[in-house]
Steps between C-alpha positions, in 0.01 A plus 500: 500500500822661587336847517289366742755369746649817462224708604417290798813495620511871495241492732626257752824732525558528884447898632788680398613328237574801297769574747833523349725192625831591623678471163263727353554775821897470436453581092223773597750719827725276670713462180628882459723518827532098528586397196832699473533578889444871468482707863709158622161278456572136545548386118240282342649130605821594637511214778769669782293867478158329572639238756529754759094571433357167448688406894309793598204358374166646341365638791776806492549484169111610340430683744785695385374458158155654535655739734825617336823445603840728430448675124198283463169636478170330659387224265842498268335840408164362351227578723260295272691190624232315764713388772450145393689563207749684649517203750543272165837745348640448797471133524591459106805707524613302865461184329640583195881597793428147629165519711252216558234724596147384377163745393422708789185442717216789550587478843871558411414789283308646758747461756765659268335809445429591871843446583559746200235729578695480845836636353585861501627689268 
């Protein structure tokens, strides 16, 4: 019986569920420079480095993320990141400095990357 719940449920999995969720984008590329602050990165929840960020809100702060910003490259430096996921590292690692942000929208997501697309380098 149990394999059977588990086999429908795998196919009443939303679209995109095998998107990574924010923890798993920090452990898979956000982690390298974050973790220990390499290149100056905002350390992994170190509240006063991120405060600065999370006031300026996600709307500068993915868009730098799927852009790059400074010594960071596009996408953390994993172009196989969707931007959704991207979207979700960001929002983990805020949080994690003392953010309230929730999951992002499709519309957010979409907005984020024209306003990155938008950037120069």
């Amino acid at each position: 019986m149990r394999l059977l719940i588990l086999a429908l449920a795998a196919f009443t999995l939303p679209a995109g569920a095998d998107e990574m969720s924010g923890a798993e984008v920090y452990a898979s590329t956000c982690h390298e420079c974050h973790a220990g602050g390499k290149d100056n990165a905002p350390k992994f929840g170190d509240a006063s480095r991120w405060k600065k960020l999370i006031r300026e809100g996600l709307d500068d702060i993915v868009p730098e993320a799927l852009h790059g910003v400074r010594k960071m490259p596009a996408k953390g430096g994993n172009p196989n990141l969707s931007d959704l996921e991207v979207a979700r590292g960001v929002i983990y690692m805020a949080n994690a400095g003392g953010g309230k942000f929730a999951e992002p929208t499709p519309a957010q997501v979409e907005k984020w990357r024209k306003k990155a697309n938008a950037k120069r380098r």
